[in-house]
Backbone bond lengths (Angstrom), bond angles and torsions (degrees), N, CA, C in turn:
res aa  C-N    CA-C-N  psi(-1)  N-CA   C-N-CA  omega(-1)  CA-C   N-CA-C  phi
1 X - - - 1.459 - - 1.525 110.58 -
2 X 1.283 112.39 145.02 1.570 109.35 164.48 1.301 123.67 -68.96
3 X 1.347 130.29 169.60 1.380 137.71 -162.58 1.574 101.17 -67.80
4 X 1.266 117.53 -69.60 1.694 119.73 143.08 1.569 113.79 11.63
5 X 1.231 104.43 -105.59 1.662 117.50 -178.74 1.170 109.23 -46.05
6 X 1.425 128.90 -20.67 1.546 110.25 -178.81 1.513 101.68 -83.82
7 X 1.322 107.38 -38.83 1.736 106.84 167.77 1.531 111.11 -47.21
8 X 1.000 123.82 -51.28 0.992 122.11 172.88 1.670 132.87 -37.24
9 X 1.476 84.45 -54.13 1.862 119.17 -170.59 1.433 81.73 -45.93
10 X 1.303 111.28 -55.81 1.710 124.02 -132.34 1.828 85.04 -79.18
11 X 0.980 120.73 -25.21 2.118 124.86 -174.82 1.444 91.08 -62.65
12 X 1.688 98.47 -58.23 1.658 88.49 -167.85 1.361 142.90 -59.28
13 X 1.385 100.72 -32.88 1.492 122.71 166.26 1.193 113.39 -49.91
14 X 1.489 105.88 -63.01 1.354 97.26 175.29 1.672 151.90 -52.29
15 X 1.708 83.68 -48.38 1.607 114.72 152.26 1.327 115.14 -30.39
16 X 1.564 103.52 -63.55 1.711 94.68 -179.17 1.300 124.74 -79.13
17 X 1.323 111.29 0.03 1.518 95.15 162.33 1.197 120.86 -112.03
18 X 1.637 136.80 11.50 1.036 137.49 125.92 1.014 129.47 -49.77
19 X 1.387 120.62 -42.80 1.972 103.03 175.64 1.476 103.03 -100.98
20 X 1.073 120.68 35.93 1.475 125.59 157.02 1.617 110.34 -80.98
21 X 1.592 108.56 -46.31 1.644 124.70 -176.69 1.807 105.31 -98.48
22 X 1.130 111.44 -1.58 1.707 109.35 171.95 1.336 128.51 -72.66
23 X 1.091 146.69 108.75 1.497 137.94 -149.43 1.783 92.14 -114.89
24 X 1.478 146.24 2.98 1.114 120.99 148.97 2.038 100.10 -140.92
25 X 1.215 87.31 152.61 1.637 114.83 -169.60 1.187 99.90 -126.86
26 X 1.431 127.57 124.38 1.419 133.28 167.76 1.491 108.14 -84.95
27 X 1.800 116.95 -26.41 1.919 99.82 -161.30 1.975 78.85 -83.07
28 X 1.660 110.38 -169.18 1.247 132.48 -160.05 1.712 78.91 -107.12
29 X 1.609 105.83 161.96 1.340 120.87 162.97 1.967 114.69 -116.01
30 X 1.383 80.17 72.97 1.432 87.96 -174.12 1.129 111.33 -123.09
31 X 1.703 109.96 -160.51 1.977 115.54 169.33 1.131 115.30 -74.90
32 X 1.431 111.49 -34.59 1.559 135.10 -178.46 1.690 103.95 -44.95
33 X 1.515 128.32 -40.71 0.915 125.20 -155.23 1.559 118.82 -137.25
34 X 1.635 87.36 31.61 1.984 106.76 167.66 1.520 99.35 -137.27
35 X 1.183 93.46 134.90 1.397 114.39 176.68 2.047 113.57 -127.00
36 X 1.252 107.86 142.65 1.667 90.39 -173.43 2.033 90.01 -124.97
37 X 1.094 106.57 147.73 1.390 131.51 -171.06 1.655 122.39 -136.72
38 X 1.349 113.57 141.14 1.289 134.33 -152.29 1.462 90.68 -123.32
39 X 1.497 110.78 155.13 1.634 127.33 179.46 1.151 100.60 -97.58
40 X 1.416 118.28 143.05 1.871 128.84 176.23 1.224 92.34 -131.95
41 X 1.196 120.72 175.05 1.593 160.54 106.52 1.357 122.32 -8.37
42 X 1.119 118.89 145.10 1.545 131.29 142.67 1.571 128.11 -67.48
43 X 1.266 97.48 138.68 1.903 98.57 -171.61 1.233 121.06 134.08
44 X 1.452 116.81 118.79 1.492 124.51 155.57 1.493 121.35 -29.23
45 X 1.255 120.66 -32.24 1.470 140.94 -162.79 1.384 107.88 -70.47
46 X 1.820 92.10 -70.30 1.341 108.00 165.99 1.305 141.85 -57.09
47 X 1.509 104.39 -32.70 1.920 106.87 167.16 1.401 97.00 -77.75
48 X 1.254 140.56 -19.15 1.451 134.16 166.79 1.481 106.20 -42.37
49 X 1.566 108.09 -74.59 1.609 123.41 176.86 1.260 129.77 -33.17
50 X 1.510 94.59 -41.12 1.896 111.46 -175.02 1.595 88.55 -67.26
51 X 0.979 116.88 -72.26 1.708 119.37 -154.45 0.984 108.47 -58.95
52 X 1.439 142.32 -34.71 1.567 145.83 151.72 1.596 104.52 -47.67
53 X 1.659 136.08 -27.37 1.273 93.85 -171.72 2.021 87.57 -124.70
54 X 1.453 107.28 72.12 1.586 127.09 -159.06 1.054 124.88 -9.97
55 X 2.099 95.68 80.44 1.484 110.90 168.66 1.663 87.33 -132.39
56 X 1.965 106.94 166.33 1.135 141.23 172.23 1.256 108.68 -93.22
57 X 1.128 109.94 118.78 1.543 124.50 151.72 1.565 126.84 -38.79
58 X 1.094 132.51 99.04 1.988 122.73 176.35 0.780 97.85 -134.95
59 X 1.796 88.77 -175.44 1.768 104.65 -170.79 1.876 83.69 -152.71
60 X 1.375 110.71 144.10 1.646 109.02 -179.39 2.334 97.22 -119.59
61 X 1.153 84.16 120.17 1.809 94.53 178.62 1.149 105.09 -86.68
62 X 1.460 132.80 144.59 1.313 121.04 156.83 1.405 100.76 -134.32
63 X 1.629 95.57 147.07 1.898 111.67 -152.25 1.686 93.00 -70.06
64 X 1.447 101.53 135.56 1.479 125.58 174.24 1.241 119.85 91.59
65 X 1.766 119.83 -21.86 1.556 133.39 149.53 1.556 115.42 -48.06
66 X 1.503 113.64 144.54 1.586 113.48 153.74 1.216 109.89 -117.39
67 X 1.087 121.96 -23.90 1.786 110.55 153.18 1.585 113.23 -62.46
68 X 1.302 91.66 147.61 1.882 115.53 -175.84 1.593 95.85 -120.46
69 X 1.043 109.09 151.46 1.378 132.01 143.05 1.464 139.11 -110.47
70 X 1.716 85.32 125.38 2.036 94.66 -159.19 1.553 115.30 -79.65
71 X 1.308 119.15 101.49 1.765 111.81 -176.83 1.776 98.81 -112.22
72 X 1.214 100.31 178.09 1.533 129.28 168.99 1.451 120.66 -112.82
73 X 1.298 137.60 126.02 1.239 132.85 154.50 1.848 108.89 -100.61
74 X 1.410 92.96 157.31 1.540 107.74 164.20 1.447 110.76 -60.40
75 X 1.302 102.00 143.24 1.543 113.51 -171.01 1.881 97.99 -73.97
76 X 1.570 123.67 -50.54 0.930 126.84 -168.09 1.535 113.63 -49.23
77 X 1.413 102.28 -42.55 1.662 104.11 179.68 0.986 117.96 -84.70
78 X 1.434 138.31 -23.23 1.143 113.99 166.03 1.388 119.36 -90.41
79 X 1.452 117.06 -12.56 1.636 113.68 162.92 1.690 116.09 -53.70
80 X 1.613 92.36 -48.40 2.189 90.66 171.69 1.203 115.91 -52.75
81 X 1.657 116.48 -35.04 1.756 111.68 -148.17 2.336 80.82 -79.24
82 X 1.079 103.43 -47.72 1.810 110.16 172.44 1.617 118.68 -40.75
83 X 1.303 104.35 -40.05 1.667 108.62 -177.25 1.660 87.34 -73.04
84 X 1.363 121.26 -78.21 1.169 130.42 -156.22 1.659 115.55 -53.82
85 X 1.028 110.12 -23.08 2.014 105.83 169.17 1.493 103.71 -112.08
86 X 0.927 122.45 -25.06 1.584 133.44 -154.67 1.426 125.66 62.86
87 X 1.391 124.21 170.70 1.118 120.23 -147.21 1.183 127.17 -65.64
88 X 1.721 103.99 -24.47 1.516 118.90 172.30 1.654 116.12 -86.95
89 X 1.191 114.90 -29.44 1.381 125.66 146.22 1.291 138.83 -70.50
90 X 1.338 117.35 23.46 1.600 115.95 171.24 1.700 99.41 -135.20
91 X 1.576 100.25 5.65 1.440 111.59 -179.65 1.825 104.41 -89.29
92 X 1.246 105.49 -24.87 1.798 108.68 179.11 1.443 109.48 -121.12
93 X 1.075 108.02 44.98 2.053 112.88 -168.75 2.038 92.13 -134.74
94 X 1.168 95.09 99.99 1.799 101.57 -178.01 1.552 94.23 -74.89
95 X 1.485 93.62 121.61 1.403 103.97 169.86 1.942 122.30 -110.75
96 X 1.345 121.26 137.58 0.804 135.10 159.47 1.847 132.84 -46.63
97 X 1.480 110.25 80.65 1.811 117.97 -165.15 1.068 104.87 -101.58
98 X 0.949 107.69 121.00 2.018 125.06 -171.97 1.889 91.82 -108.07
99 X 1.524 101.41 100.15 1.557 121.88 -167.56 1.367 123.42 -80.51
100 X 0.783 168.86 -119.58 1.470 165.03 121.29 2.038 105.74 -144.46
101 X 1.718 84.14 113.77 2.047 53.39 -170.85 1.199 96.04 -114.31
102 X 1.432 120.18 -175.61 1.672 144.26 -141.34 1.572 113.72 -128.62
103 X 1.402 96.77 153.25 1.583 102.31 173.01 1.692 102.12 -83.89
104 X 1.665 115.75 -160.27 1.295 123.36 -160.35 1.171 79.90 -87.84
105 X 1.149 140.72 -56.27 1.784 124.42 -169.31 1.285 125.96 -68.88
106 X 1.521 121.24 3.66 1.519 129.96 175.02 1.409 102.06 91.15
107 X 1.163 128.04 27.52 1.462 134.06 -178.72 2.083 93.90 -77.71
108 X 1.139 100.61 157.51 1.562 99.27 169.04 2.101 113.89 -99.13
109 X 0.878 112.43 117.07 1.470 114.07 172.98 1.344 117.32 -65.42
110 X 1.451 114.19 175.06 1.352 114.56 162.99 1.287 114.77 -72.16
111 X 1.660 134.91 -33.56 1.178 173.38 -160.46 1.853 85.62 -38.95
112 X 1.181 147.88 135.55 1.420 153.34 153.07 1.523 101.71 -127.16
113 X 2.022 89.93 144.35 1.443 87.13 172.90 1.244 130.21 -163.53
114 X 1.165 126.55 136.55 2.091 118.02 -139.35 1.641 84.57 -106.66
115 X 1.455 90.68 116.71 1.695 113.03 160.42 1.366 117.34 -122.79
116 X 1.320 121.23 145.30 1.433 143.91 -173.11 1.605 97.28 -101.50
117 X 1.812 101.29 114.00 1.074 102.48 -157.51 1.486 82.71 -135.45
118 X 1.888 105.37 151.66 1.737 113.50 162.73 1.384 106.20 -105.49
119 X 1.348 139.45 116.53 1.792 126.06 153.21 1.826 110.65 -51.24
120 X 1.286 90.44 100.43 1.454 93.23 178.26 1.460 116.66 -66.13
121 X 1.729 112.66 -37.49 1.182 132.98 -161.69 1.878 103.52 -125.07
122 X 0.862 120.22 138.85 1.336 123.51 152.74 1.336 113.59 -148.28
123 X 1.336 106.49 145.15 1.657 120.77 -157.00 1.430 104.10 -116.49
124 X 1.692 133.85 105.84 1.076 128.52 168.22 1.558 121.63 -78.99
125 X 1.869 111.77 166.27 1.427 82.26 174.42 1.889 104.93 -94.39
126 X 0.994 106.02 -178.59 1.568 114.72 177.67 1.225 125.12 -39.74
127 X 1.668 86.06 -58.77 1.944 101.18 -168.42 1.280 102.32 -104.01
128 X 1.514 132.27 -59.57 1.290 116.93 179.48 1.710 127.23 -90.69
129 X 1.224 117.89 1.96 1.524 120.63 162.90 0.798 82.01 72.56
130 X 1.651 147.85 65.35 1.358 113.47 119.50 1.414 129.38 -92.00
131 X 1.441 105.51 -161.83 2.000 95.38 172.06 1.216 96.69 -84.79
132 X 1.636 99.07 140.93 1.499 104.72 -177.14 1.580 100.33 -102.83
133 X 1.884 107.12 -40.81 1.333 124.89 -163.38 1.694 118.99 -147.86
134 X 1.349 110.02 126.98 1.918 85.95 179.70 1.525 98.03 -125.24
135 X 1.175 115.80 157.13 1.630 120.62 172.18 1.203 117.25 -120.64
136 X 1.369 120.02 114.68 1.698 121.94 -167.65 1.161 114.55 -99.36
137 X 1.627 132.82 144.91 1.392 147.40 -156.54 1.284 86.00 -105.45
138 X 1.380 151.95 139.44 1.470 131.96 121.14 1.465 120.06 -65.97
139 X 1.555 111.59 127.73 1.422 102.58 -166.76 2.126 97.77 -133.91
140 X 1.240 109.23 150.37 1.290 104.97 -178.74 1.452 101.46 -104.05
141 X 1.629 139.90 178.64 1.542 120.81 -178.87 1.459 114.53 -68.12
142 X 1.598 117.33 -17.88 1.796 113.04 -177.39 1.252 110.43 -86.11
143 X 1.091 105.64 -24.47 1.685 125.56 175.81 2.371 103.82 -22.60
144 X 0.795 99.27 113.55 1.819 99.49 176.62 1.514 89.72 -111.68
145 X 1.692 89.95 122.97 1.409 121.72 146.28 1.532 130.32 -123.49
146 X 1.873 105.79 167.44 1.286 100.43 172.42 1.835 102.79 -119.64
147 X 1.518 81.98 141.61 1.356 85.52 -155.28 2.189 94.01 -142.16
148 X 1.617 110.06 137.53 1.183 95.53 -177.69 1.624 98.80 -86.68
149 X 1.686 105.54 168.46 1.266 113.68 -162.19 1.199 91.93 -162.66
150 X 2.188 95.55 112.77 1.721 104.51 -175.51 1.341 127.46 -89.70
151 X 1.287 112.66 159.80 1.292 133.01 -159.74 1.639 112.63 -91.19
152 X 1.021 133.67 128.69 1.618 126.61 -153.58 1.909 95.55 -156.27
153 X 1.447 108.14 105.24 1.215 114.48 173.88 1.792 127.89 -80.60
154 X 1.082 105.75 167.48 2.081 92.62 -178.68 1.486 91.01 -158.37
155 X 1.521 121.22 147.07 1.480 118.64 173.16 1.588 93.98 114.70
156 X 1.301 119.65 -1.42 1.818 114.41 173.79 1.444 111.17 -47.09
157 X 1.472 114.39 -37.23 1.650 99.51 -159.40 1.295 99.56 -92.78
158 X 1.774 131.59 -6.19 1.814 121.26 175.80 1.317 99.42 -116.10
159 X 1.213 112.97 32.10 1.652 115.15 165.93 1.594 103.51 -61.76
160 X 1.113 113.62 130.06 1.387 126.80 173.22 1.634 99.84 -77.05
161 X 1.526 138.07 -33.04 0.920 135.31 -170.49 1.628 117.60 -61.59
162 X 1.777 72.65 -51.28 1.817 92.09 -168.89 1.741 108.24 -83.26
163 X 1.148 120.28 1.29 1.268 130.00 149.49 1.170 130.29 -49.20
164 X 1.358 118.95 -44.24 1.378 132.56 -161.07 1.612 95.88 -114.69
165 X 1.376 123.59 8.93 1.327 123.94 150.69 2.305 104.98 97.66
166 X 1.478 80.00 36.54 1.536 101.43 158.70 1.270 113.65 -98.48
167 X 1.686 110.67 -161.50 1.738 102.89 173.74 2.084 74.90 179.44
168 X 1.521 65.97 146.20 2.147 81.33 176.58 1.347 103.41 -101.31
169 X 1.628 96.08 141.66 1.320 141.25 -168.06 1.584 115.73 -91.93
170 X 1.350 124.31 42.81 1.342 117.69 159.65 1.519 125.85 -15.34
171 X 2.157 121.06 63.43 0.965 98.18 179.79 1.535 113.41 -83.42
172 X 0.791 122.60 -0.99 2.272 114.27 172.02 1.018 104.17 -133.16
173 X 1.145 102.20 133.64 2.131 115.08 -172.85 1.335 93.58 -94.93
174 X 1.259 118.46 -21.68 2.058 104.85 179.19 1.686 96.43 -163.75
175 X 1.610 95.31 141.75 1.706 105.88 154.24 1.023 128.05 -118.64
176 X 1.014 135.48 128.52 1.638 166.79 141.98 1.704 101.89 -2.10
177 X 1.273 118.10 107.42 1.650 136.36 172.84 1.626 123.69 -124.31
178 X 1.293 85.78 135.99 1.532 79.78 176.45 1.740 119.35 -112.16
179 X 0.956 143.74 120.65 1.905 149.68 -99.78 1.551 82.80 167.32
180 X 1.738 94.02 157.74 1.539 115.17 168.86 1.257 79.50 -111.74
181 X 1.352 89.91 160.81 1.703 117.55 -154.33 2.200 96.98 -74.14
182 X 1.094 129.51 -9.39 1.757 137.64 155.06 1.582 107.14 -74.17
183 X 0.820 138.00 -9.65 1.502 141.43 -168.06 1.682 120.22 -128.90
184 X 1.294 92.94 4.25 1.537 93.86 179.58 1.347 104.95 -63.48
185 X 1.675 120.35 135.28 1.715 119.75 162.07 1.503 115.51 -64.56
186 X 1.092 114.13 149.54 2.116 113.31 -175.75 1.561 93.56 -73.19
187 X 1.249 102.28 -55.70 1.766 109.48 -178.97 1.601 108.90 -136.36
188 X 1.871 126.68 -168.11 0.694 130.79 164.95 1.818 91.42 -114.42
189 X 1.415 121.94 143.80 1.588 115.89 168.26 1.260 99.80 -117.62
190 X 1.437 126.53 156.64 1.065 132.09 -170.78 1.480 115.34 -155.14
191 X 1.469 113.24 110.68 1.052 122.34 -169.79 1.705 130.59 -68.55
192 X 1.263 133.48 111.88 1.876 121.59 -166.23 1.617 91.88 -117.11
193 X 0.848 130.73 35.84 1.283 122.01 -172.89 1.725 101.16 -94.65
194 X 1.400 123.87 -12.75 1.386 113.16 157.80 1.763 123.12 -115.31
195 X 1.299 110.75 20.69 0.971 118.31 155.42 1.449 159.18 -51.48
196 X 1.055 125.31 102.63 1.896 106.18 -156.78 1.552 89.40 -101.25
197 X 1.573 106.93 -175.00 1.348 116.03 -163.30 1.504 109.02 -90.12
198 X 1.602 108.42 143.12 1.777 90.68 -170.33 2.002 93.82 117.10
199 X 1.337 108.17 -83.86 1.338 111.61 167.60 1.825 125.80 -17.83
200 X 1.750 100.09 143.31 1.390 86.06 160.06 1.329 108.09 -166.58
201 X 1.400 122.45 -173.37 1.716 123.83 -174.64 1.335 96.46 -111.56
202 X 1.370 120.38 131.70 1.424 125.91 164.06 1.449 98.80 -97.18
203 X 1.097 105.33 166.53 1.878 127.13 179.93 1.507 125.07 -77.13
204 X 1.648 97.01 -22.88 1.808 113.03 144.44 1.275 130.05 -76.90
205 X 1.700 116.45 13.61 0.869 125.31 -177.48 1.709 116.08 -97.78
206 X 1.285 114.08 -34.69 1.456 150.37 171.76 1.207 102.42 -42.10
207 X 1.387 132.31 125.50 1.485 169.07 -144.98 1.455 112.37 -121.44
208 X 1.178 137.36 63.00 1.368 140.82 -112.90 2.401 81.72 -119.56
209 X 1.423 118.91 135.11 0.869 98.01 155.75 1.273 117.88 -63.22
210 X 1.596 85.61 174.41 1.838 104.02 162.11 1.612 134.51 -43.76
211 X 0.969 129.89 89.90 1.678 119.88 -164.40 0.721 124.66 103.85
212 X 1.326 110.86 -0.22 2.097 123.38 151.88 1.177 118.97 -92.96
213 X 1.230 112.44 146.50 1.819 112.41 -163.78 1.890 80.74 -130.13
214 X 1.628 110.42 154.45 1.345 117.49 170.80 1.318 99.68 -108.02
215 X 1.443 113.22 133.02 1.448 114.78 -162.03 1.742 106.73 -116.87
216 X 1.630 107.50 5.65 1.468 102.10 177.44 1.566 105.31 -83.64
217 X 1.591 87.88 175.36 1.740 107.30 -158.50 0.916 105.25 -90.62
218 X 1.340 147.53 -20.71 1.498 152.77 -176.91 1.559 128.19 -135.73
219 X 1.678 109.64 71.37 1.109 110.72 -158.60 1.398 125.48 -81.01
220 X 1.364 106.21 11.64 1.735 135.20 140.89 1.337 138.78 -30.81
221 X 0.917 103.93 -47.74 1.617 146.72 -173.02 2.097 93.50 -62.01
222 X 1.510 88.93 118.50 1.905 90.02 153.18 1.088 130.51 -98.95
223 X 1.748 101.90 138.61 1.483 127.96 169.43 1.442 103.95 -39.22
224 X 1.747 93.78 -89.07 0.954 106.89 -166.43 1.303 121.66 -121.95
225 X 1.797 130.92 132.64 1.484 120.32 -172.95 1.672 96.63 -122.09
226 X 1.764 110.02 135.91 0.863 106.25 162.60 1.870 120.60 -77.25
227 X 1.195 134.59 101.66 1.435 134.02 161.98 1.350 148.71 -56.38
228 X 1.112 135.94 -165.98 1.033 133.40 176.15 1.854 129.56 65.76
229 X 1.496 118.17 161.11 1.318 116.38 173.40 1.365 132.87 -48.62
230 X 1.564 142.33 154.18 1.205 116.90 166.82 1.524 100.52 -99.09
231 X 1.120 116.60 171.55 1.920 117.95 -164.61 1.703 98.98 -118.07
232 X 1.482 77.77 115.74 1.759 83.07 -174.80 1.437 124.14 -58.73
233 X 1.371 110.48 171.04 2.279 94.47 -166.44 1.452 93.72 -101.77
């Protein structure tokens, strides 16, 4: 194995016996949130090839390594796991990558191997949004990251604001938390349903579980403002 994969080796092991003794899990134990991955090469050529025969280009990091390891996922699964959280939500959703790992020459082994992984990065394309590129964290459940985490409102249609002929102002689609990689929030939701126009949510306003820290710089700053005129009677 390369130096890489043994880093790796060594995530998984561990991994699994941390959430063997973990009694809460924030990601889902579903399809949504396993993905299985193959070892590639280096090369323009070759991520050419992959994506022509519908695979993703990656690379999996593991914290304190500077070697990476270069894999491929199926385009299909990670396009579902993207529809199904969305794009900013499949960016803080630790997923489960069942790897294929390699001899010293990049050969593929029989060897399989389930790592608990974050897409730190995912790369759309321009025009048609697909995955172009993803970059994987290896993370164990104590593992602390910073990771953004979007903001998703509910209460639009008994907005008192938007009643009177306002409309809410989604100014930040996500904030930035710092969480061990079991504790990540899916989203922040945020209720405007008693909101009048004028009003707004600052980011010190946010209700943060237990073991999440808010790591932006200006916690001043509004979420969300309801806008606009009120309509005279």
């Amino acid at each position: 194995m390369t130096m890489t994969m043994r880093a790796i080796t060594a995530y998984a092991a561990s991994s699994s016996a941390s959430a063997s003794s973990s009694t809460s899990q924030v990601e889902d134990e579903d399809d949504s949130t396993k993905l299985r991955a193959l070892p590639r090469v280096a090369g323009r050529a070759e991520r050419v090839k992959l994506r022509k025969q519908g695979r993703v280009p990656g690379v999996i990091f593991a914290p304190g390594q500077e070697d990476k390891q270069l894999v491929s996922v199926c385009q299909k699964e990670i396009s579902a796991a993207v529809r199904k959280h969305s794009l900013a939500g499949v960016q803080c959703t630790v997923f489960n990558l069942e790897v294929q790992a390699q001899d010293e020459d990049g050969n593929a082994e029989g060897e399989k191997l389930n790592v608990r992984v974050l897409p730190k990065q995912v790369f759309m394309h321009v025009t048609d949004r697909s995955v172009e590129n993803v970059c994987f964290l290896a993370v164990e459940p104590e593992t602390k990251v910073r990771v953004k985490v979007p903001v998703i409102t509910q209460g639009e249609d008994v907005c008192p604001g938007a009643k009177k002929g306002g409309f809410v102002q989604l100014l930040r689609k996500d904030i930035m938390v710092t969480a061990r990689s079991d504790q990540i929030p899916k989203s922040f939701l945020m209720d405007v349903s008693t909101l009048d126009v004028g009003k707004v949510i600052k980011i010190a306003d946010l209700q943060v579980p237990e073991g999440v820290q808010i790591t932006e710089a200006k916690m001043d700053l509004p979420m969300i403002r309801i806008g606009g005129k009120t309509r005279s009677a």
